[in-house]
TIKOL-662568 format. One record per residue: y, x, z of N, C-alpha, C, CB in turn; residue number from 1. Coordinates in steps of 0.02 Angstrom, whole numbers, plus 50000, padded with zeros to 5 digits. Each point is the difference from the previous one (the first is absolute). Glycine has a CB too. Example, Ala and Ser with C-alpha at 12.3 -4.5 7.8 and 13.67 -1.06 7.14 Angstrom:
# TIKOL-662568
NODE   n.c2   n.c1   n.c3  ca.c2  ca.c1  ca.c3   c.c2   c.c1   c.c3  cb.c2  cb.c1  cb.c3    k
NODE  49716  50660  50390  50059  49955  50000  50060  50045  50000  49941  49905  50062    1
NODE  50112  50077  49902  50059  50042  50003  50055  49961  50037  49968  50059  49892    2
//
This chain:
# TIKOL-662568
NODE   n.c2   n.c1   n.c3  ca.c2  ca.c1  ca.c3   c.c2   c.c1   c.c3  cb.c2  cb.c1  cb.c3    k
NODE  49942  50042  50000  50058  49958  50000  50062  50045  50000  49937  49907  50061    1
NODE  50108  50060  49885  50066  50046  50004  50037  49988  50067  50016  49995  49871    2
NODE  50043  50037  50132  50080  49996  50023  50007  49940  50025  50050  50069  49919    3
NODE  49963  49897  50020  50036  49899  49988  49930  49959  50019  50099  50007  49866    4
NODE  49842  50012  50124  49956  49963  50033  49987  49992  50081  49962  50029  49892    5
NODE  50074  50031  50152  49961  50037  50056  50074  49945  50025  49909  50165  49986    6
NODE  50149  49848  49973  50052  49987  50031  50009  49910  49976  50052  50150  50002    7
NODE  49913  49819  49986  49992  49916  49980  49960  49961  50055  49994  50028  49869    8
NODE  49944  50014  50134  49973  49997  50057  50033  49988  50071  49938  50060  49927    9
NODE  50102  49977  50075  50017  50022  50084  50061  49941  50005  49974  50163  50014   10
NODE  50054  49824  49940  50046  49939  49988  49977  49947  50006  50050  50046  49939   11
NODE  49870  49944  50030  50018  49908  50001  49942  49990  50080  50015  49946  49813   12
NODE  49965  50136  50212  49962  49992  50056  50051  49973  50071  49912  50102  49938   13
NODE  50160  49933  50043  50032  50018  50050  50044  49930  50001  49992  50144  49992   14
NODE  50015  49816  49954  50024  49936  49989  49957  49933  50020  50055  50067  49912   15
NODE  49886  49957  50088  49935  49949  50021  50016  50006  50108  49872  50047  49852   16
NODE  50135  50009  50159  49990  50012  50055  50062  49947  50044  49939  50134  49960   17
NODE  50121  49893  50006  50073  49993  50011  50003  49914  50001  50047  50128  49932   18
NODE  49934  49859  50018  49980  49918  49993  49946  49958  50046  50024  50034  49884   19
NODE  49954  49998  50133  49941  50002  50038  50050  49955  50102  49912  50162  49894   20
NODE  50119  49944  50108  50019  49982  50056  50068  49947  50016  49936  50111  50010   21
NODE  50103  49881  49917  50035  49968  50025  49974  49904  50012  50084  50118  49947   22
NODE  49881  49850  50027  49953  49955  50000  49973  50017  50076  49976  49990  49860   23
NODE  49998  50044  50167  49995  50025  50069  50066  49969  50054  49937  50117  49939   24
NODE  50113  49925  50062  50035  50011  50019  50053  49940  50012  49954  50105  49962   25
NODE  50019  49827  49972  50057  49931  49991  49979  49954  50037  50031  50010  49891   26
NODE  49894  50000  50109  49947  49936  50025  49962  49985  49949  50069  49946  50073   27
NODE  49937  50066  49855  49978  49973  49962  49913  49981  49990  50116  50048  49972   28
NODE  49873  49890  50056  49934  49982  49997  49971  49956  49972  50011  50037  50069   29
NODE  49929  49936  49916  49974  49933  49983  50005  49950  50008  49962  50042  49998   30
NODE  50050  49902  49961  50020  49952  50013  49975  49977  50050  50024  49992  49911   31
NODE  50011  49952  50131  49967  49966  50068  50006  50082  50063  49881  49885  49911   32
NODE  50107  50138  50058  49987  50059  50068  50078  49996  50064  49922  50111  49886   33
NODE  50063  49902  50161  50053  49997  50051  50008  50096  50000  49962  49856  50088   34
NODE  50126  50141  49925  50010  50067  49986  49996  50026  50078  50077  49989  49878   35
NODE  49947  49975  50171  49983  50020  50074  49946  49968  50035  50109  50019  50007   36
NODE  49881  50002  50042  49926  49949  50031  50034  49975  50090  49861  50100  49920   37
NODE  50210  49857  50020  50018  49959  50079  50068  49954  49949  49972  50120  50145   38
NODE  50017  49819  49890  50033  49942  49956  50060  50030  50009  49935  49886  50013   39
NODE  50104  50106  50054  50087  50011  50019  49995  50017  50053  50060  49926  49946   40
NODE  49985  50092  50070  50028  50060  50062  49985  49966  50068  50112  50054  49931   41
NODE  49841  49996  50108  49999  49975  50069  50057  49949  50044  49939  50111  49988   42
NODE  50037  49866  50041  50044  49975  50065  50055  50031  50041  49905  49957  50007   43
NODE  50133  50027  50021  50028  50047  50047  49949  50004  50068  50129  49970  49951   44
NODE  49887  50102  50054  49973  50016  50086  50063  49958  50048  49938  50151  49977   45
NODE  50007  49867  50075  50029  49927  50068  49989  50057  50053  49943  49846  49967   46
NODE  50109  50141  50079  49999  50024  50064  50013  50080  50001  49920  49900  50031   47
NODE  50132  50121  49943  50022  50060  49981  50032  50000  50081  50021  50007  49842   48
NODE  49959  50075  50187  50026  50022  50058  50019  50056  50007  49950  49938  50034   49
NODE  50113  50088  49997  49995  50063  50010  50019  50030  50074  50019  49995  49875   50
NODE  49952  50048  50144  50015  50060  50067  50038  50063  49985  49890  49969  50047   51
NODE  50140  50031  50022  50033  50067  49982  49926  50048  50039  50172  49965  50006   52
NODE  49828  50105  49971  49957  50031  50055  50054  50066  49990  49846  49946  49993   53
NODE  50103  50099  50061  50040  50067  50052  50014  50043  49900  49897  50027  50193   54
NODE  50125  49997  49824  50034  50070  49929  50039  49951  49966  49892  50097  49962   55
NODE  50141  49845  50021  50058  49977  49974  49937  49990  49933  50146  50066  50065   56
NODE  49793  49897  49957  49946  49973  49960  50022  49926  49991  49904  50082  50045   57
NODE  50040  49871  49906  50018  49934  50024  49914  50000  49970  50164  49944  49993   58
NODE  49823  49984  50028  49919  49983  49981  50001  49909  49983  49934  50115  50100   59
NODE  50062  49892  49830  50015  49930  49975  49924  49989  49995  50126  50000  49929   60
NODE  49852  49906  50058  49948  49992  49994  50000  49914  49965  49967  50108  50104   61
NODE  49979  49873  49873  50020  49950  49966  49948  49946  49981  50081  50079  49967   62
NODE  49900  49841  50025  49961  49997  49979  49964  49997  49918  50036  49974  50113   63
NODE  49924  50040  49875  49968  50004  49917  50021  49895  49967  49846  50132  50041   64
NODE  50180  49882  49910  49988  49943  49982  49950  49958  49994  50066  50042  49971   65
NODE  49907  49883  50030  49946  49986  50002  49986  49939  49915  50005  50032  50168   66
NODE  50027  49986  49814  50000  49961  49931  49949  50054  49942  50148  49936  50028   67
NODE  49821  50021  49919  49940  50046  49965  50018  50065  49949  49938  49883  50003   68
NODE  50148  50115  49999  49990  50071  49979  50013  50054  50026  50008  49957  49930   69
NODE  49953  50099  50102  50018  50036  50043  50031  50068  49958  49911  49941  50090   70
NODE  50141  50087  49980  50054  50040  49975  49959  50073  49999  50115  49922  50051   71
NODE  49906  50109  49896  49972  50093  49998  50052  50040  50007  49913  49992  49917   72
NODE  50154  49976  50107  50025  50031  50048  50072  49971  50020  49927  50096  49961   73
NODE  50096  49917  50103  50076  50000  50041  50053  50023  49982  49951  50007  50071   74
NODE  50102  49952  49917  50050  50032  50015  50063  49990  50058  49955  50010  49889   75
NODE  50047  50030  50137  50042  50019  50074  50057  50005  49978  49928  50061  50066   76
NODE  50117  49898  49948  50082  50014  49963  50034  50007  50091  50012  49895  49840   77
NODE  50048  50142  50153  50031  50025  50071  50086  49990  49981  49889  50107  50041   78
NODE  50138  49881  49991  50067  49985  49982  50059  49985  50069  49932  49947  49883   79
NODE  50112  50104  50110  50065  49993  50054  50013  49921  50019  50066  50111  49943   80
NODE  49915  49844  50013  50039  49921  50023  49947  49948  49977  50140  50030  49976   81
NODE  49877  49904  50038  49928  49961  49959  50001  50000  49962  49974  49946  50038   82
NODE  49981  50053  49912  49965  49995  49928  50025  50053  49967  49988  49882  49990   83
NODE  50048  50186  50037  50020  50033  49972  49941  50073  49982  50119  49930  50050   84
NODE  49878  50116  49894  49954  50054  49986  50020  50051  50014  49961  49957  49931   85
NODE  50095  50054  50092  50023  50063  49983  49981  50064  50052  50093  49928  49941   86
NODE  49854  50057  50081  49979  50098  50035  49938  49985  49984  50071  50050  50118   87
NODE  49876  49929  49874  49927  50023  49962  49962  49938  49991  49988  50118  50054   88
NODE  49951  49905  49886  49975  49972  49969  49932  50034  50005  50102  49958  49943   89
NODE  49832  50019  50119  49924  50021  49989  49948  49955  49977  50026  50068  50081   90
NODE  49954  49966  49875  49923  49974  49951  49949  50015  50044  50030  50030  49877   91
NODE  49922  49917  50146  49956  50002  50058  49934  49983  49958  50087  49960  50109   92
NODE  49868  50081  49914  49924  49941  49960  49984  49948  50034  49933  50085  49961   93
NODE  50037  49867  49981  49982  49924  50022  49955  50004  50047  50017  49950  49899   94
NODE  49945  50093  50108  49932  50014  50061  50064  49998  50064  49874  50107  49927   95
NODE  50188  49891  50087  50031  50022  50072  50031  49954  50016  50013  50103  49992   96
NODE  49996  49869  50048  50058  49965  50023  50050  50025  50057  49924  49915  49962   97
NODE  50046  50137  50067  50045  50053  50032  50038  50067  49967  49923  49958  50082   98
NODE  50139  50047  49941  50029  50071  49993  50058  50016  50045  49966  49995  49884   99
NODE  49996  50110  50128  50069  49999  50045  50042  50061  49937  49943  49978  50171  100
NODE  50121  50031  49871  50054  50016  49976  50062  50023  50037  49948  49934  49931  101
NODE  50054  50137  50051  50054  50022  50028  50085  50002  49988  49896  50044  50012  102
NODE  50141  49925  50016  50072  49983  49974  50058  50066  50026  49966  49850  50012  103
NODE  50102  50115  50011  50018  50034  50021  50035  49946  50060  49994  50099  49893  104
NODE  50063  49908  50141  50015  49971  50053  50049  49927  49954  49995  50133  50105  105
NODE  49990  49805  49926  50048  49938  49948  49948  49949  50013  50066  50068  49885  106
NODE  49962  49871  50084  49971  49919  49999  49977  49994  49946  50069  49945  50062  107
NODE  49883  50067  49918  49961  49971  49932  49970  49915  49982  49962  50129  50018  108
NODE  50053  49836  49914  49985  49930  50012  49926  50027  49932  50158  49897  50045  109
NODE  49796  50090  49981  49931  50012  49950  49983  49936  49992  49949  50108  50038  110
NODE  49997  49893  49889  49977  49922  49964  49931  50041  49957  50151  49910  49972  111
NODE  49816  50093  50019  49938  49997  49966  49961  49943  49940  50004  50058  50113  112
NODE  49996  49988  49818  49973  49958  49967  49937  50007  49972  50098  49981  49992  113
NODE  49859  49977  49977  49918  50011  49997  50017  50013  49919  49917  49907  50108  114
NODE  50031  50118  49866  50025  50031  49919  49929  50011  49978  50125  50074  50018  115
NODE  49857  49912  49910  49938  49996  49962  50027  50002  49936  49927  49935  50076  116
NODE  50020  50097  49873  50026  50006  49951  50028  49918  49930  49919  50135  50054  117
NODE  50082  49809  49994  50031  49934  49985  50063  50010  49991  49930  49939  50059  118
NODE  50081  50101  50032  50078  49990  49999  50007  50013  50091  50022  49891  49872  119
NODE  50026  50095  50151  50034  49993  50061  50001  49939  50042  50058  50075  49947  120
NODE  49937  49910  50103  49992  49954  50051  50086  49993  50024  49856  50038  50038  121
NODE  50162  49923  49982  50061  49972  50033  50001  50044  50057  49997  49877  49963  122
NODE  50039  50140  50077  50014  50039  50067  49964  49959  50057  50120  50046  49961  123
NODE  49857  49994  50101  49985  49985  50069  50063  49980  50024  49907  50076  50017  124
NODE  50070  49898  50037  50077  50000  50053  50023  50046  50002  49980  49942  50068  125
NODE  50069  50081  49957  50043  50057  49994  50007  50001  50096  50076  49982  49845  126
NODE  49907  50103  50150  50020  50020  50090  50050  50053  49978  49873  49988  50086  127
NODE  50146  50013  49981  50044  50084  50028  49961  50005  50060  50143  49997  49963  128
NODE  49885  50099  50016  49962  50036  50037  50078  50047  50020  49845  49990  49936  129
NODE  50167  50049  50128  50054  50027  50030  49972  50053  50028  50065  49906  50016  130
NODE  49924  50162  49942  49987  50075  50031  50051  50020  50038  49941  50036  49911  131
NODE  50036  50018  50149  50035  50028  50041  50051  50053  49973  49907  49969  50071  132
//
């Protein structure tokens, strides 16, 4: 095989592939097929709590939603005022409903949301927590 053969080859291999992954990468599947394996976005978690503990820690905890699609993972939003985001944002796995966390000294108002690849759950109640 020449040059233009070796080099035709590697083109329509590298175009099969490329095509390949982007079809991968969109969802693109069979008809009828479901692209996730969960209708819509968990529930909100219930009974969101938090503690302060000793080192300017806090120890939030929460319950799992109980509706049929369960979350593969948390999100912990933290914020100077209510409903506000602005000092951090933790990604928790769905296996936990506990986490601790070290701040610095201030009143934090926290809310937790349940998350699957559907989508996002509505917020928990919302607490504050007041480090030393």
């Amino acid at each position: 095989m020449n040059k233009n053969g070796i080099l035709s080859v590697v083109i329509v291999v590298s175009a099969v592939l490329l095509i390949g992954l982007w079809a991968l990468r969109t969802g693109q599947q069979r008809a009828g097929a479901r692209q996730f394996d969960c209708a819509s976005a968990p529930d909100a978690p219930t009974s969101l709590t938090a503690e302060k503990l000793p080192n300017v820690m806090a120890r939030m905890a929460w319950q799992a939603p109980t509706g049929p699609e369960p979350p593969t993972t948390y999100v912990l939003e933290t914020g100077t005022a209510t409903g506000k985001n602005d000092v951090a944002t933790f990604i928790i796995p769905g296996s936990s409903t506990t986490t601790e966390r070290q701040g610095v000294p201030g009143t934090f108002f926290l809310r937790v949301y349940a998350r699957n690849a559907c989508g996002t759950s509505a917020a928990s109640n919302e607490v504050s927590v007041t480090l030393p």
